[in-house]
N, C-alpha and C positions, 0 to 999 in steps of 0.2 A: 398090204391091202391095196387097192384098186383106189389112186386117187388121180383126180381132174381140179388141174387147176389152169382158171382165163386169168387171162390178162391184156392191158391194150385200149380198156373202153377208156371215156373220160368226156369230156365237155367239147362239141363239135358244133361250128356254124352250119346253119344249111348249106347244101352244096360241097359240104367238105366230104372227107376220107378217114376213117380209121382201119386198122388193121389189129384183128382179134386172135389174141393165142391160145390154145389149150396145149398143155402139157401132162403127158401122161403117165401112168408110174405103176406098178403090180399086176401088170397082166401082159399078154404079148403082144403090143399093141400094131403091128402088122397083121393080123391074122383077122381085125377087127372093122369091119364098117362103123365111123363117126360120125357125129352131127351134131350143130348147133341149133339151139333153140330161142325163141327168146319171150317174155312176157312182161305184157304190162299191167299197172297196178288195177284190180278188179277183171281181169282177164283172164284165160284160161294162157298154161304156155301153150308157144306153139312152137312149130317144126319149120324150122329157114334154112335149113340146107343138108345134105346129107355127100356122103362121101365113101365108096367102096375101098374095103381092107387095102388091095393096092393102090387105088385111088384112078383109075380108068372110069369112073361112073359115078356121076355127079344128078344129083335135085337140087332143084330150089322151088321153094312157095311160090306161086303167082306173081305175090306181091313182091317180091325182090328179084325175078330174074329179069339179066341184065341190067341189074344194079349191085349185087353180093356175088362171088367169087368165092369158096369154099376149097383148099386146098391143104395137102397132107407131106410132110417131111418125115416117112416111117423110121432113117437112122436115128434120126433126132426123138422119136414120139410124140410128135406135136401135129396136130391143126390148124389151121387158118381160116379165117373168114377175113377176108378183104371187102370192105363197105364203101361204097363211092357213092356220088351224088346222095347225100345223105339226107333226109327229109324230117320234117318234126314227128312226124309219125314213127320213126322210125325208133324215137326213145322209148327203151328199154331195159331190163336185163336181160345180157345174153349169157347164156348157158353151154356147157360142153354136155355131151352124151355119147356112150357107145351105144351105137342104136341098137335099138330092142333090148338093151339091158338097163335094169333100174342102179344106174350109177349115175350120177351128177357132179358135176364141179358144185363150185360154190358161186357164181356169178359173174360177171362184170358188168359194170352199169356203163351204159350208153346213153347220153342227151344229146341232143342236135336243139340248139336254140343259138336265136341272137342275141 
């Protein structure tokens, strides 16, 4: 079966850097446009990056471009979100997605505090 698992988040000062994994498993996952999402508590999720099956074509939210970095390693199966200048606002859970389909990882938690 089709799972999504992140990894990578964890407790981050402002101004720092994490790099976020998804790793993929049950489906082909070159064939597949990804994305990460991410949500905060009483919030709707949202959509922070997206990433084409070969990985030629890239989104991001407003609020993150030129801040997140979303990138793809198809032998591997995995994803990336590269997070830099990292902001309090920016805590979150992020989430993996094959976009447009209802599949989800299970999360990683992201805090940015001092």
């Amino acid at each position: 079966q089709v799972q999504l698992v992140e990894s990578g988040g964890g407790l981050v000062q402002p101004g720092g850097s994490l790099r976020l994994s998804c790793v993929a498993s049950g489906f082909n996952f070159s064939s597949y446009a990804m994305a990460w999402y991410r949500q905060i508590p009483g919030k709707e999720r949202e959509l922070v990056a997206s990433i084409s099956a070969i990985g030629g074509r890239t989104n991001y939210a407003d609020s993150v471009k030129g801040q997140f970095t979303i990138s793809r390693d198809n032998p591997k199966n995995t994803v990336y979100l590269q997070m830099d200048t990292l902001k309090p606002e920016d805590t979150a859970v992020y989430y993996c997605r094959i976009l447009g389909r209802p599949f989800w990882g299970q999360g990683t938690q992201v805090t940015v505090s001092s």
